[in-house]
C-alpha positions as a Markdown table, in Angstrom:
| # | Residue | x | y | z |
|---|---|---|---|---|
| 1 | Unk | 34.0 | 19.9 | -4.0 |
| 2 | Unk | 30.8 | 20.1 | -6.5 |
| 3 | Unk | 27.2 | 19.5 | -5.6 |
| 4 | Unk | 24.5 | 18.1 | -7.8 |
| 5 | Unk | 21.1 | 17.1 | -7.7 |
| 6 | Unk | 20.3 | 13.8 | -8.4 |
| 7 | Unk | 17.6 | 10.7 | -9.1 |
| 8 | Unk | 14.2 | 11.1 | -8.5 |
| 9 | Unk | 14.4 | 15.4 | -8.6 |
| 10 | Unk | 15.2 | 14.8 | -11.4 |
| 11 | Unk | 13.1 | 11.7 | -12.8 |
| 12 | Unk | 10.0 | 13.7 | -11.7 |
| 13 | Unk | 10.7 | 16.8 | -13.4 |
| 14 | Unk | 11.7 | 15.7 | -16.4 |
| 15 | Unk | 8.2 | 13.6 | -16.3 |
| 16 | Unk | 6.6 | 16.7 | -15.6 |
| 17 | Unk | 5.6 | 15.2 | -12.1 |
| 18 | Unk | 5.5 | 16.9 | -8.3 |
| 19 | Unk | 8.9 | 16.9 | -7.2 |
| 20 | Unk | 8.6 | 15.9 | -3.6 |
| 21 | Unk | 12.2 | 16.2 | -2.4 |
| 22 | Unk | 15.4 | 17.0 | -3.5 |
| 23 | Unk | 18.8 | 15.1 | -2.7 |
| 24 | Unk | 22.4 | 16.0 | -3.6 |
| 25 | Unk | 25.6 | 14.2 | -4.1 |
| 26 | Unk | 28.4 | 15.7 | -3.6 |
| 27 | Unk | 32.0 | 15.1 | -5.2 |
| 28 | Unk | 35.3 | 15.4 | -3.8 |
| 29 | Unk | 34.8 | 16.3 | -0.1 |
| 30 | Unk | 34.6 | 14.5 | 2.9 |
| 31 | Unk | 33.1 | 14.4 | 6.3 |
| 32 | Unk | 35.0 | 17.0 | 7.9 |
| 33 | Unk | 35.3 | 19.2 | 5.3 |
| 34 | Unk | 30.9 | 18.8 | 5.3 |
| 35 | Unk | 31.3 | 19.5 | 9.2 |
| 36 | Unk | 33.3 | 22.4 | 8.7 |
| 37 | Unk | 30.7 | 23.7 | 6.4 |
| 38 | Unk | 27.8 | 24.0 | 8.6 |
| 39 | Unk | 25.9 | 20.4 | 7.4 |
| 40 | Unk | 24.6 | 18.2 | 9.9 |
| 41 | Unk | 25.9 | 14.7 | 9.9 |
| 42 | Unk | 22.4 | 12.1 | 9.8 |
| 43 | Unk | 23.6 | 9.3 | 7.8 |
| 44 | Unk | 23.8 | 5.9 | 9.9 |
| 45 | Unk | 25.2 | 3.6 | 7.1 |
| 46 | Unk | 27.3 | 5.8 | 5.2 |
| 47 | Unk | 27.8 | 9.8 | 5.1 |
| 48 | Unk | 24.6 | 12.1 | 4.7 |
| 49 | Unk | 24.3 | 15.2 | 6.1 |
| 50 | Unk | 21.4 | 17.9 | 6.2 |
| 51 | Unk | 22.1 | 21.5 | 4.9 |
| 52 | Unk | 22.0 | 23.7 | 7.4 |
| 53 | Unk | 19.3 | 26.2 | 5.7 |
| 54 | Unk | 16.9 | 23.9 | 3.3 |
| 55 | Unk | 17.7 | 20.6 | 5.5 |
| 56 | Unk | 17.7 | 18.8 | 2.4 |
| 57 | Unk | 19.9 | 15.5 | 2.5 |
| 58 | Unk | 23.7 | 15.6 | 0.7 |
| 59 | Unk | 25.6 | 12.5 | 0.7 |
| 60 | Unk | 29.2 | 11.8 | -0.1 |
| 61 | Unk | 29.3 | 10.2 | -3.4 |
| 62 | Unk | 30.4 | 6.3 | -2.6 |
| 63 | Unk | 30.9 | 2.9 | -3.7 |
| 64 | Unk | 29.7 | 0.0 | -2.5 |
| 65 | Unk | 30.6 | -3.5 | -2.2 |
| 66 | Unk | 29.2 | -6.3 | -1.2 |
| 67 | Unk | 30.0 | -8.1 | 1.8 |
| 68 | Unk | 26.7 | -10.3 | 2.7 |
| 69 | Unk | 23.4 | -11.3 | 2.0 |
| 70 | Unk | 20.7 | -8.7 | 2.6 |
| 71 | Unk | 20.3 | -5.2 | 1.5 |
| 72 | Unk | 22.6 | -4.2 | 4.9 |
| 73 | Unk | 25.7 | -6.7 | 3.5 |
| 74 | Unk | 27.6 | -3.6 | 1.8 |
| 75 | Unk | 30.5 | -1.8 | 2.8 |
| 76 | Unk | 31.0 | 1.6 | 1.5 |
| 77 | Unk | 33.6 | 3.6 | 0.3 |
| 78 | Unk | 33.6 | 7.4 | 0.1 |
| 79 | Unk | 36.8 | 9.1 | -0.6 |
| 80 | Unk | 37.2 | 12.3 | -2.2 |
| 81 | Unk | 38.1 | 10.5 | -5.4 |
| 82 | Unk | 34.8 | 8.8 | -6.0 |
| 83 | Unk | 33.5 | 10.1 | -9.1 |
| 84 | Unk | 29.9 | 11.2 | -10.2 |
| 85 | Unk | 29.7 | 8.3 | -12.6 |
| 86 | Unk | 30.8 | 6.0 | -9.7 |
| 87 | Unk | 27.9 | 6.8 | -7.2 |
| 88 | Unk | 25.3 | 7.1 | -10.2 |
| 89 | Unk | 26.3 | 3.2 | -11.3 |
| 90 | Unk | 25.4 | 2.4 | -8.4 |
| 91 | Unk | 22.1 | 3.1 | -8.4 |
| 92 | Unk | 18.9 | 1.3 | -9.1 |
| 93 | Unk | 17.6 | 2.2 | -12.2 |
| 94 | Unk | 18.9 | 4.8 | -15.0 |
| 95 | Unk | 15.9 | 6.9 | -15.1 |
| 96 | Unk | 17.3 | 7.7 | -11.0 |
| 97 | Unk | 20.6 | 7.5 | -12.2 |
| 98 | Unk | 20.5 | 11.4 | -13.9 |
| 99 | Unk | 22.3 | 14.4 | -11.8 |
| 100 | Unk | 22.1 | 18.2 | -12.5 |
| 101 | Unk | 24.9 | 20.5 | -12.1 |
| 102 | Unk | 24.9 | 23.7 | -10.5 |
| 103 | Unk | 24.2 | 25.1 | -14.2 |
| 104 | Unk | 21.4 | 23.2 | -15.1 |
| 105 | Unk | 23.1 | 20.5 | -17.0 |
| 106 | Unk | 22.2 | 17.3 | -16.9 |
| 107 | Unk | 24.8 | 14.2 | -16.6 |
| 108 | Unk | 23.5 | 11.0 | -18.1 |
| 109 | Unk | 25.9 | 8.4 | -18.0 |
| 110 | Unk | 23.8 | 5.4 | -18.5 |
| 111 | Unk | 20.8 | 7.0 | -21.3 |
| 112 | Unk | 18.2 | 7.2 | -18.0 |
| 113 | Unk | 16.6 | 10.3 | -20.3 |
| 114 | Unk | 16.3 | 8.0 | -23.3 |
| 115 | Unk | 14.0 | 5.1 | -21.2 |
| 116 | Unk | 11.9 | 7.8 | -19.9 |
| 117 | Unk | 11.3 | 8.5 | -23.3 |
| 118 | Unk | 10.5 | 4.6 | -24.1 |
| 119 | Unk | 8.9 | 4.7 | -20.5 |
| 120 | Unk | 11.0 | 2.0 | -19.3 |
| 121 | Unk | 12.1 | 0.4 | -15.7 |
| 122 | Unk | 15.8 | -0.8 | -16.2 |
| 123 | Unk | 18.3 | -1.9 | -14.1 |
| 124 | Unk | 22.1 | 0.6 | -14.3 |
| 125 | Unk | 24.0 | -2.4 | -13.5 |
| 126 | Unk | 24.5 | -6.0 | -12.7 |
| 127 | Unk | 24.8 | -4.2 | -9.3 |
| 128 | Unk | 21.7 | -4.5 | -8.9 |
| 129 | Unk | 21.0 | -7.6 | -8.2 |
| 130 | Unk | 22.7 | -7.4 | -4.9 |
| 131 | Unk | 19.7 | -5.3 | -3.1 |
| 132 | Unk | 17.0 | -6.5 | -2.8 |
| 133 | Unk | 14.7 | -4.1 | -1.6 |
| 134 | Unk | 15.5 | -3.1 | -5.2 |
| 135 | Unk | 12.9 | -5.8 | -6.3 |
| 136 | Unk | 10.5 | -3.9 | -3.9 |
| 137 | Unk | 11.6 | -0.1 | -5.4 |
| 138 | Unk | 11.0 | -2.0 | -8.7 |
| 139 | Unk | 7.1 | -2.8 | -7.8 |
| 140 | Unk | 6.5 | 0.2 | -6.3 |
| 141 | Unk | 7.7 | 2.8 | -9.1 |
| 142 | Unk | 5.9 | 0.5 | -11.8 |
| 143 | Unk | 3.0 | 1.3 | -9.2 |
| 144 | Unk | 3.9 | 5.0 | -9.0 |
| 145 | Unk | 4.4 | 5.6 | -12.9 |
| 146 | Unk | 1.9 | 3.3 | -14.2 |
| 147 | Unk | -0.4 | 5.9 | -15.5 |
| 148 | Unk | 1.9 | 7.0 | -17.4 |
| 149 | Unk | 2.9 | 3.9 | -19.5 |
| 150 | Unk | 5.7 | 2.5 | -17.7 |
| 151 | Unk | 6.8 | -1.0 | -17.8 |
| 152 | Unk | 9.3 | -3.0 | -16.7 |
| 153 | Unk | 12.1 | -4.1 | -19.1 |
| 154 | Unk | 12.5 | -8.3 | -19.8 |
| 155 | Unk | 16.4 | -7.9 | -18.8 |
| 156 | Unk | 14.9 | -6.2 | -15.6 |
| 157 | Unk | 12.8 | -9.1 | -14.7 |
| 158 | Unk | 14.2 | -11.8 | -15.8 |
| 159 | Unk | 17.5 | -10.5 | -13.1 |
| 160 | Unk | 14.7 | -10.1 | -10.6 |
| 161 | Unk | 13.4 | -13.5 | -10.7 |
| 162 | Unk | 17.1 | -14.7 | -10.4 |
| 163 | Unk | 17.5 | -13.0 | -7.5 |
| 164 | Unk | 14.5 | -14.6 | -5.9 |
| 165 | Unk | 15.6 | -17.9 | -7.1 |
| 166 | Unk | 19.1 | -16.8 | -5.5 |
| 167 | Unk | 17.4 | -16.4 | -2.1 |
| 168 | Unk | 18.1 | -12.4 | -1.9 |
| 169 | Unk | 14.5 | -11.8 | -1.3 |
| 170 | Unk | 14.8 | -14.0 | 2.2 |
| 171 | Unk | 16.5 | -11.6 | 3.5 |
| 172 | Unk | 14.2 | -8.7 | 3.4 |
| 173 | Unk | 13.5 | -7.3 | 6.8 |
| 174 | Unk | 9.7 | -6.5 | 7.8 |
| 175 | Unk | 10.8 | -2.3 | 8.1 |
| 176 | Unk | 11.6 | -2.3 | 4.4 |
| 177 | Unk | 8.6 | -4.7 | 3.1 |
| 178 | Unk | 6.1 | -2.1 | 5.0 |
| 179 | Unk | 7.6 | 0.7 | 4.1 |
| 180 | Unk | 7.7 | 0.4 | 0.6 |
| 181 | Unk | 4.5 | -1.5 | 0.6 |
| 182 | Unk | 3.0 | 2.3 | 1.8 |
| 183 | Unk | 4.4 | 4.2 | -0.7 |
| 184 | Unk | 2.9 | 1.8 | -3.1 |
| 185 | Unk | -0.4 | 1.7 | -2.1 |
| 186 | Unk | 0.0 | 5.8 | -2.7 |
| 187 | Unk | 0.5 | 5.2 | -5.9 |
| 188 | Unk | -2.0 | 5.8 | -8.6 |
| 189 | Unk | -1.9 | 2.2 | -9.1 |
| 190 | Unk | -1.1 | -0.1 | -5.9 |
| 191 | Unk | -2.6 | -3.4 | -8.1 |
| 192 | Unk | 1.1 | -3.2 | -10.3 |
| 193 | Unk | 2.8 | -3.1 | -6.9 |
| 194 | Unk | 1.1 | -6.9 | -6.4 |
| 195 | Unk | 1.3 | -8.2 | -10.1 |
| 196 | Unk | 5.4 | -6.9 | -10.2 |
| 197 | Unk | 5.7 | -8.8 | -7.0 |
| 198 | Unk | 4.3 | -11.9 | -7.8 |
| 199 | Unk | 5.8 | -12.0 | -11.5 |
| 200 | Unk | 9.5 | -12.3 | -10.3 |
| 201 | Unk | 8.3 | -14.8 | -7.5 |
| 202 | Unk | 8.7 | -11.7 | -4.4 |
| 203 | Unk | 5.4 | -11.7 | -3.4 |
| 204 | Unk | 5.5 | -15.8 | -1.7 |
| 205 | Unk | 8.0 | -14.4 | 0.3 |
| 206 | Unk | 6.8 | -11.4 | 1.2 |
| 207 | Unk | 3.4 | -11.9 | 1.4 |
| 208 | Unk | 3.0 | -15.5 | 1.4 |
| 209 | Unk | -1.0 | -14.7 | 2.7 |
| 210 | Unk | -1.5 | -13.3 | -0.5 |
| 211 | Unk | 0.0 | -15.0 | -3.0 |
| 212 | Unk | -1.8 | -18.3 | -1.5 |
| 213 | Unk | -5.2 | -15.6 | -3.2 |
| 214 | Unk | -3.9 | -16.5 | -6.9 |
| 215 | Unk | -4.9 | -19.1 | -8.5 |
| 216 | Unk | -7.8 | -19.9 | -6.4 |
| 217 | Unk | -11.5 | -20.1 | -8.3 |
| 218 | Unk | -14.8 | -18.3 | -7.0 |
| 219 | Unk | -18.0 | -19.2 | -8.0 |
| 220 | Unk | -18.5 | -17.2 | -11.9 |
| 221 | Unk | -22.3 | -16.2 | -11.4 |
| 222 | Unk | -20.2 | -14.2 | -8.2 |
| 223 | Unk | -16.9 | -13.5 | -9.8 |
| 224 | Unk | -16.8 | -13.5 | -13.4 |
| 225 | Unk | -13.2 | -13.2 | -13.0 |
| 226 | Unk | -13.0 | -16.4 | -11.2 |
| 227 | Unk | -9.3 | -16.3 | -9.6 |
| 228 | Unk | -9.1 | -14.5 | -6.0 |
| 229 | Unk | -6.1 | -13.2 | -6.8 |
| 230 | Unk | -7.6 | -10.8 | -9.7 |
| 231 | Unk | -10.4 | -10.0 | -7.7 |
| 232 | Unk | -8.0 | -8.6 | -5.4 |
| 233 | Unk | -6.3 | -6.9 | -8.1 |
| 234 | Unk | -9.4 | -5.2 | -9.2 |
| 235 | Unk | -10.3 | -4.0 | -5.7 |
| 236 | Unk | -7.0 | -2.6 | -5.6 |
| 237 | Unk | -7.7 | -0.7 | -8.3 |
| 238 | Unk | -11.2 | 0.3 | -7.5 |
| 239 | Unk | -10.0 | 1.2 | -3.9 |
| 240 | Unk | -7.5 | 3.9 | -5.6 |
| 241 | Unk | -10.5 | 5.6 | -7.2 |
| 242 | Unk | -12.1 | 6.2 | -4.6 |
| 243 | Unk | -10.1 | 6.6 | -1.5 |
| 244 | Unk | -6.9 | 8.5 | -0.6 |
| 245 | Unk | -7.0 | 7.0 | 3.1 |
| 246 | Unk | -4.3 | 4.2 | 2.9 |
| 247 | Unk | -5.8 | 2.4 | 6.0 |
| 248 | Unk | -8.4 | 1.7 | 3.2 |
| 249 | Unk | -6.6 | 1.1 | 0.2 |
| 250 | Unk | -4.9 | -1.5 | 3.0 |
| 251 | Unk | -7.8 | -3.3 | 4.1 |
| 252 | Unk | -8.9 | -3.8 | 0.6 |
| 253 | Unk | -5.6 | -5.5 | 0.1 |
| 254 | Unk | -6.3 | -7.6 | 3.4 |
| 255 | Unk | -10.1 | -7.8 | 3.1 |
| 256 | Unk | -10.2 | -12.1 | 1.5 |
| 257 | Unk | -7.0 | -13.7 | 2.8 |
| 258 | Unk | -9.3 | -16.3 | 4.1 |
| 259 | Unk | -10.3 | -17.3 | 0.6 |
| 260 | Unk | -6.3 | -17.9 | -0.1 |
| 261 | Unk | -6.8 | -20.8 | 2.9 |
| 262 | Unk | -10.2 | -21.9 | 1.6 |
| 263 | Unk | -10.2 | -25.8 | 2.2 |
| 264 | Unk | -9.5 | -27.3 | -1.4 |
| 265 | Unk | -12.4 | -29.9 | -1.3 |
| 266 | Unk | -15.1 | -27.2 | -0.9 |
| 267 | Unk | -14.1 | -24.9 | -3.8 |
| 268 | Unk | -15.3 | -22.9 | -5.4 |
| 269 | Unk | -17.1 | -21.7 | -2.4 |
| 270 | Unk | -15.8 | -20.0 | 0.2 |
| 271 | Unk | -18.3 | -20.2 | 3.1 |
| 272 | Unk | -16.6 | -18.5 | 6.4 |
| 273 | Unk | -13.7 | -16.5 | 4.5 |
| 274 | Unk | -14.4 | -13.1 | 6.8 |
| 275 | Unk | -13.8 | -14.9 | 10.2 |
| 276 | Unk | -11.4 | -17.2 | 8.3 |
| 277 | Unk | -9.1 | -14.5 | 7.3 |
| 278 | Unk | -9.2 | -12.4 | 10.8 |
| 279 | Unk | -6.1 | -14.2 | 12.2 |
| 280 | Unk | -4.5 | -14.1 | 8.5 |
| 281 | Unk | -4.7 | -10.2 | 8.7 |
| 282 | Unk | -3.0 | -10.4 | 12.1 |
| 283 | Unk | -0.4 | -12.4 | 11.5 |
| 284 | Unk | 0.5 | -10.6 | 8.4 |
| 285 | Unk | 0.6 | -7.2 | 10.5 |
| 286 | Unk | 2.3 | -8.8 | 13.2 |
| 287 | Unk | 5.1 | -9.9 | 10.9 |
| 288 | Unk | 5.3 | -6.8 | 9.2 |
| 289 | Unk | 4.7 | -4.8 | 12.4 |
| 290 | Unk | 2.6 | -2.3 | 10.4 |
| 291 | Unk | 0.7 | 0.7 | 12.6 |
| 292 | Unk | -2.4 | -0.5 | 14.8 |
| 293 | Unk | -4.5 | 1.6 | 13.2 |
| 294 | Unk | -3.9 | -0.6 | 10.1 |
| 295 | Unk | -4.2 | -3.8 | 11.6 |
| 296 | Unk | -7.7 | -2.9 | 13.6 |
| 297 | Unk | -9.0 | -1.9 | 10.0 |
| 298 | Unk | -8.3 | -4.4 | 8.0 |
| 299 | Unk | -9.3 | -6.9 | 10.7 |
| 300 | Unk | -12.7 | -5.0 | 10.5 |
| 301 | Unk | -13.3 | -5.4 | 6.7 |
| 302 | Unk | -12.4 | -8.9 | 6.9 |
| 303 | Unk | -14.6 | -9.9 | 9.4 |
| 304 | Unk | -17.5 | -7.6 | 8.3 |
| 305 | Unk | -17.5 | -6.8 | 4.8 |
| 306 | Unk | -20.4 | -9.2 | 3.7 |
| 307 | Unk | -22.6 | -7.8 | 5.7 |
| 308 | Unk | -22.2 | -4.3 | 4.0 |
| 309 | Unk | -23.2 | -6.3 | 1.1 |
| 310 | Unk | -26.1 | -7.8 | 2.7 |
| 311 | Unk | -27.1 | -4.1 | 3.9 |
| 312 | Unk | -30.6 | -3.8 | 2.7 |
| 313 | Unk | -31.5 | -7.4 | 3.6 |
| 314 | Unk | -30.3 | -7.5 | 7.4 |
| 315 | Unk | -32.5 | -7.6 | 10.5 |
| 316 | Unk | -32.3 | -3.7 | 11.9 |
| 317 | Unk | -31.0 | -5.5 | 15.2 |
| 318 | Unk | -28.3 | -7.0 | 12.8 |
| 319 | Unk | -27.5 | -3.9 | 11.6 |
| 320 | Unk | -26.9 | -2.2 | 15.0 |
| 321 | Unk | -25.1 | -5.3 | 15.7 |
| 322 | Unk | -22.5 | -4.6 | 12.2 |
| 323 | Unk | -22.4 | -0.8 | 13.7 |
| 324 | Unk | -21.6 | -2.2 | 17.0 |
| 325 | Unk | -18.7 | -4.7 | 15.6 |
| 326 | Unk | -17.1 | -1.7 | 14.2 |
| 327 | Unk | -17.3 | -0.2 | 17.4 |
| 328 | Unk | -18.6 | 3.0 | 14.8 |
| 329 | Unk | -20.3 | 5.1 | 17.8 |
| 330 | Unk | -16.7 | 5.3 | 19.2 |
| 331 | Unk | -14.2 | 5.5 | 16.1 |
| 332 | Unk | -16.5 | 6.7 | 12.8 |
| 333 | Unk | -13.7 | 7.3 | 10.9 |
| 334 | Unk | -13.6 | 3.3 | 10.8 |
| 335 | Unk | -17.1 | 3.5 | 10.0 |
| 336 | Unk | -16.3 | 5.9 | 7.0 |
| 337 | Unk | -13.3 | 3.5 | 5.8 |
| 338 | Unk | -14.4 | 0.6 | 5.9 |
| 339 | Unk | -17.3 | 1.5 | 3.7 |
| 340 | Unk | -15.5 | 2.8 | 0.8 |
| 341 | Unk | -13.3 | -0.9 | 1.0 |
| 342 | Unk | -16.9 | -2.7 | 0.8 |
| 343 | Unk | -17.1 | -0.4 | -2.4 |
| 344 | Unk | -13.8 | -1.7 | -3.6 |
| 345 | Unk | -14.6 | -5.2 | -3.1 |
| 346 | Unk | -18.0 | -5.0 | -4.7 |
| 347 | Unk | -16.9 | -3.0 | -7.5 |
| 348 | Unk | -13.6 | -5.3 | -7.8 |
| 349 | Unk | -14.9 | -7.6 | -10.2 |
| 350 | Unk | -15.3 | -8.2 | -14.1 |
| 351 | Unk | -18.4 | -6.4 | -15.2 |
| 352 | Unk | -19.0 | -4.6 | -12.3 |
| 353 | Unk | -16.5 | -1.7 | -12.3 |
| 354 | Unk | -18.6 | 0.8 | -12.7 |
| 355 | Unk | -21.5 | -0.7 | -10.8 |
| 356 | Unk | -23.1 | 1.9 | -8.4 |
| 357 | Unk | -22.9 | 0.4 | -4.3 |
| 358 | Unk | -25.4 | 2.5 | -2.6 |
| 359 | Unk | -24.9 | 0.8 | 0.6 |
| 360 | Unk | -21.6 | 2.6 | 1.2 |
| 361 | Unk | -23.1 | 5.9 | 1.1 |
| 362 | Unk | -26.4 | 4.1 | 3.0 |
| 363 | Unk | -23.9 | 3.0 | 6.1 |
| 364 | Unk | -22.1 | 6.9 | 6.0 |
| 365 | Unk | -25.7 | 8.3 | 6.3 |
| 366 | Unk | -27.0 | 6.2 | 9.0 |
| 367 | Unk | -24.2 | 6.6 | 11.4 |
| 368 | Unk | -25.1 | 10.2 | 10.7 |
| 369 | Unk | -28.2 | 9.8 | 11.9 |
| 370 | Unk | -27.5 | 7.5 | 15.0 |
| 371 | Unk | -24.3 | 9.6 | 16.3 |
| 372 | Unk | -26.0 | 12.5 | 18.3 |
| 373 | Unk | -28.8 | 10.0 | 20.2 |
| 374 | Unk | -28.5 | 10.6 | 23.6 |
| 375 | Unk | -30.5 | 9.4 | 26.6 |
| 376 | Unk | -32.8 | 12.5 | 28.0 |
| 377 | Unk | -32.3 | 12.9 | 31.5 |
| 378 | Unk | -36.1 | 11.2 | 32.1 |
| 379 | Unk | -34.5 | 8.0 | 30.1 |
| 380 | Unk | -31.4 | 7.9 | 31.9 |
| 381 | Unk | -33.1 | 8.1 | 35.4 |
| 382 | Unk | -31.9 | 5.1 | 37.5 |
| 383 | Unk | -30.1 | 3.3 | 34.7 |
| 384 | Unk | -27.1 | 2.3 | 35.2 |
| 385 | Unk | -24.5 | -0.3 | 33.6 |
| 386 | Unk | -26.0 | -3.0 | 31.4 |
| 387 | Unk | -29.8 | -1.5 | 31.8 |
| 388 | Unk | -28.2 | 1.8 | 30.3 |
| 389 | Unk | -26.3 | 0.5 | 27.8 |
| 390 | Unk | -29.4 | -1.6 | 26.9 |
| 391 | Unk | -31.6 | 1.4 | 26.8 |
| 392 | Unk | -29.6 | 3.5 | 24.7 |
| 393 | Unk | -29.5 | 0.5 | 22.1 |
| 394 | Unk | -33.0 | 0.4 | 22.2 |
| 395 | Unk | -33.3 | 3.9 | 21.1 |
| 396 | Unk | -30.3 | 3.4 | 18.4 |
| 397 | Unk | -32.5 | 0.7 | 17.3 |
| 398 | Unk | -35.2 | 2.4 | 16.7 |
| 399 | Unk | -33.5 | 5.2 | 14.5 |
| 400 | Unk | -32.0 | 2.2 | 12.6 |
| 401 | Unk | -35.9 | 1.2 | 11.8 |
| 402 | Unk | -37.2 | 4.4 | 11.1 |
| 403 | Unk | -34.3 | 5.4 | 8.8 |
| 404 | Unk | -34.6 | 2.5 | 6.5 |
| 405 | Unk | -38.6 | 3.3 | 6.5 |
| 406 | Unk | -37.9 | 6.6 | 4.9 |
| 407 | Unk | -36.3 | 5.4 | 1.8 |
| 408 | Unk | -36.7 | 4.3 | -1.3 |
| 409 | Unk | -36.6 | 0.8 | -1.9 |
| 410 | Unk | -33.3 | -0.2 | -3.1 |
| 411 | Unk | -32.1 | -2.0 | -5.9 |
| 412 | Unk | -31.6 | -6.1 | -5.7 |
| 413 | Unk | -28.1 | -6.6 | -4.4 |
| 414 | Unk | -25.6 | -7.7 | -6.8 |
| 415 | Unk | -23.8 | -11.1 | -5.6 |
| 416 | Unk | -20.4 | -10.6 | -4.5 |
């Protein structure tokens, strides 16, 4: 029996990157053995067991073969005389396919050392192709490494476009899409997740809202980039900047599906997008059953997000009424969130990158303002339902007016 560390331990380290967890194969051993040993059997699908001091997972080295359509269509196969090369051909792509032995060496069958050199995403095998929530890992570690150079090699693409045309991708299950779509909007750069998706022809069947974005024009004196689709990118991008919270870098991703089902015979305008995209946003979660929280965020930003653009320029009742649409008095964290997507969106464009967007910061600091107004016990004296509710808008109202009176003059909002 030998244990070694293996894939992305490894990858990380050698990349000079956070190792976040550590897995082990081991060789030559077999359930019982494991049992005997003190590990605790976890694996549902094939044997993986947690060590009974670090908890860290150890699976049986296996094979695999493929028995169906679907990343589930496999059986498996782990004897005691499955080697270390055997389970590591298995694998998605050589720079995971490196182990280390107790000793510190490294075993490199398939040069996964040499294309973190060239920075390179390849494929181990023509085993591959018979995952596919490989062509999601794909997106999401050319999202992860992309600050570091990485790209994706043409044999690599060109076998993930086959397996689209090949109808793998069908058979990706919502659990997967959403869980991998998180870990890629972690990433340092959640815009490659997107444009890996959509260059092997994933992303239509994945995220069909969102792929109907590309290739659909905007008005230039708005969008010098024109296409939806790289305005989205570019929000993407801006919204990683700026944000950590993934409920934001989310609803930026969300925030324009309505454009993507803008009639054609009134383009390039896009009159009624925000309300236009509300049930796109909810069918998308719906399909992908992603957390509520997510959902009732990027429904916000949808239906909102112009009128943080039109901060400065709104009625003070309309801006009570944005606050109240957010339902902000009750959940400010949504408040917070959903400014810094506005800021993502306005920023998201060509020429306007590094654009200041006062009207984020504006929105934080008013809800600052408007969050300890109370009725005093005079006020509240025989109010009661709507004539309470009314009065304590009434006051809110009035903070809204005098806040704006006390500063400056902003600067002339910048079409977006």
């Amino acid at each position: 029996m030998k244990t070694y560390l293996v894939g992305g331990a490894i990858r990380d380290a050698l990349l000079n990157l956070p190792v976040q967890e550590k897995d082990w194969v081991v060789v030559g051993s077999d359930p019982a053995s494991m049992d005997a040993a003190g590990f605790t059997p976890v694996g549902k699908d094939f044997p993986v067991f947690l060590h009974p001091e670090t908890k860290e997972e150890y699976a049986l080295a296996r094979t695999e073969r493929k028995t169906a359509p679907g990343y589930k269509g496999f059986s498996f196969y782990t004897g005691s005389d499955v080697s270390l090369e055997d389970d590591l051909i298995r694998r998605d792509l050589t720079i995971n396919a490196i182990a280390e032995d107790e000793n510190g060496a490294l075993i490199d069958p398939y040069n996964g050392q040499e294309d973190l050199k060239l920075r390179v995403l390849r494929h181990v095998s023509p085993a591959f192709a018979e995952d596919p929530v490989r062509i999601l890992r794909v997106a999401r570690f050319a999202a992860k490494l992309a600050p570091l150079g990485f790209r994706i090699a043409p044999e690599t693409t060109a076998l993930m476009q086959q397996m689209v045309a090949d109808g793998e991708a069908d058979h990706l299950v919502p659990e997967r899409v959403w869980q991998e779509t998180v870990k890629a909007l972690a990433s340092p750069a959640p815009q490659r997740f997107i444009e890996v998706l959509r260059n092997c022809g994933a992303l239509a069947k994945v995220y069909p809202e969102i792929d109907a974005m590309f290739g659909v024009p905007q008005k230039p004196e708005w969008h010098p980039e024109i296409d939806c689709g790289r305005h989205l990118l570019l929000a993407l991008e801006i919204a990683a900047q700026i944000s950590d919270d993934l409920r934001t870098r989310f609803a930026v991703l969300v925030h324009d599906l309505g454009k993507g089902a803008t009639p054609a015979d009134v383009l390039p305008s896009h009159r009624g997008h925000e309300e236009r995209g509300v049930p796109l946003v909810e069918q998308l979660c719906q399909r992908l059953r992603t957390p509520k929280d997510f959902q009732k965020l990027g429904v916000k930003v949808s239906r909102w997000h112009l009128h943080s653009h039109r901060l400065f320029e709104l009625k003070h009742s309309t801006v009570l009424k944005l606050l109240e649409g957010l339902d902000a008095f009750r959940t400010p964290e949504d408040l917070i969130a959903f400014s810094y997507a506005c800021e993502a969106d306005a920023r998201g464009r060509d020429k306007y990158m590094d654009s200041q967007y006062p009207q984020a910061a504006t929105t934080r600091d008013l809800l600052e303002q408007l969050l300890p107004i109370r009725l005093s016990e005079a006020e509240r004296e025989g109010l009661q339902g709507k004539a309470f509710a009314e009065a304590l808008r009434k006051k809110r109202l009035q903070a809204i007016s005098d806040f704006f009176a006390q500063r400056p003059t902003p600067p002339a909002r910048q079409k977006s």
